[in-house]
C-alpha positions in Angstrom: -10.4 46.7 1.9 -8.8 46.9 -1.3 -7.9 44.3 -4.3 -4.1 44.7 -3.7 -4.8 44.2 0.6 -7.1 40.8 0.0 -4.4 39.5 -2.0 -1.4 39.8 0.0 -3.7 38.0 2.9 -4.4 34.8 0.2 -1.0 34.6 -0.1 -0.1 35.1 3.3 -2.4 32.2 4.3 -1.4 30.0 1.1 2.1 30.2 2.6 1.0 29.4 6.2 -1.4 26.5 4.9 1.9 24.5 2.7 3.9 25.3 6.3 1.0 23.4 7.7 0.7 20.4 4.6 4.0 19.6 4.6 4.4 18.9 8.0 0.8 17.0 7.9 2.4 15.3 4.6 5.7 14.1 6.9 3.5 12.7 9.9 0.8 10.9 7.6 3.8 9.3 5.5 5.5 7.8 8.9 2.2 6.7 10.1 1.0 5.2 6.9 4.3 3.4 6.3 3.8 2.2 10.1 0.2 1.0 9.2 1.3 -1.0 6.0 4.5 -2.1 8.0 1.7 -3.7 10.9 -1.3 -4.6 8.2 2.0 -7.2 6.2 3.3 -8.7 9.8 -1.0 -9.2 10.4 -1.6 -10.5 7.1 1.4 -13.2 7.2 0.7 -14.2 10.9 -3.0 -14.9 10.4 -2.8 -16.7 7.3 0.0 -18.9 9.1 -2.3 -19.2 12.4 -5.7 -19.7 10.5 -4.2 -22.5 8.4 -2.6 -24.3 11.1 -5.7 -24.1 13.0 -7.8 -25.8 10.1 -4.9 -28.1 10.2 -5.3 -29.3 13.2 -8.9 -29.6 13.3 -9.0 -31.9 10.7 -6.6 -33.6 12.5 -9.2 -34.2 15.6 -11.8 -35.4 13.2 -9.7 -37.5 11.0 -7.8 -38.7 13.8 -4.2 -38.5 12.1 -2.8 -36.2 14.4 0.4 -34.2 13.5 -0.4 -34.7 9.2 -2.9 -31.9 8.5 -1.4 -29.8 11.3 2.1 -30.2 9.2 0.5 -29.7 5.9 -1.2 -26.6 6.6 1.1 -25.2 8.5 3.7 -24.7 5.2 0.5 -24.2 3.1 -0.5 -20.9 5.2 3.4 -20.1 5.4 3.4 -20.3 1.6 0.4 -18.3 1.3 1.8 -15.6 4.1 4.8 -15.2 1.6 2.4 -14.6 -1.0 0.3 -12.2 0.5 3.6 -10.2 1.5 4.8 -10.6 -2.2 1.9 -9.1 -3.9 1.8 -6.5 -1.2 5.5 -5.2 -1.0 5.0 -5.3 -5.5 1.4 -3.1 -5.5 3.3 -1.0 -2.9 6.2 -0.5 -5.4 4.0 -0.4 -8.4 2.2 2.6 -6.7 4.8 4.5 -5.8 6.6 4.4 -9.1 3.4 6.0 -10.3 3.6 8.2 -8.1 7.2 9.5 -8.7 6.5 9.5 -12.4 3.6 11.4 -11.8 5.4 14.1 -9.6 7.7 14.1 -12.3 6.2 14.6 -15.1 3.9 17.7 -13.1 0.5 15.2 -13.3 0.6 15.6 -17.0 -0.7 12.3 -19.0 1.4 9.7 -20.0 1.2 9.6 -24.1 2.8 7.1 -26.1 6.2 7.6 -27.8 5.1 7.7 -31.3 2.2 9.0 -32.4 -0.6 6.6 -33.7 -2.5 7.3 -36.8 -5.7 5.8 -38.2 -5.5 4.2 -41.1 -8.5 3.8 -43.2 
């Protein structure tokens, strides 16, 4: 086996493994969009149930039946929104890191102007 024979087979397989990665890449991109798409509709439903539920439990002890229940009810909606909200801006925040990132070829954001010590 010679030097010039072992390195048409690395690049033979290099070219069959980014076949392989990009197709990989497509399917774990729908699924993970899926995953955040079901872990937002989980988050904003159980904040909404669990606070409705506390609602109405303090509504059996206290015995003032639909106030709690009402209260916590918009409390947990509120906190639902803002679950989704910080969610949906990490989400963006990541992926315009990302895109900078792929941009820029992974090299290091430096600042604008350079910065000198003064002494």
């Amino acid at each position: 086996m010679s030097l010039d024979d072992l390195k048409t087979r690395i690049a033979t397989a290099k070219q069959e493994a980014d076949g392989v990665d990009a197709e990989t890449l497509r399917q774990t991109s729908a699924t993970g969009n899926l995953g955040q798409g079901m872990r937002i509709g989980i988050e904003f439903v159980s904040a909404i149930g669990v606070s409705t539920f506390i609602g109405w439990t303090l509504d059996q002890w206290l015995g003032t039946l639909p106030l709690a229940l009402i209260v916590m009810f918009f409390l947990g909606s509120a906190a639902g929104f803002l679950n989704v909200y910080r969610m949906a801006t990490r989400q963006e925040k990541e992926a315009t890191q990302e895109r900078d990132d792929k941009n820029d070829g992974g090299a290091e954001h430096k600042p604008d102007t350079p910065t000198s010590e003064s002494d």
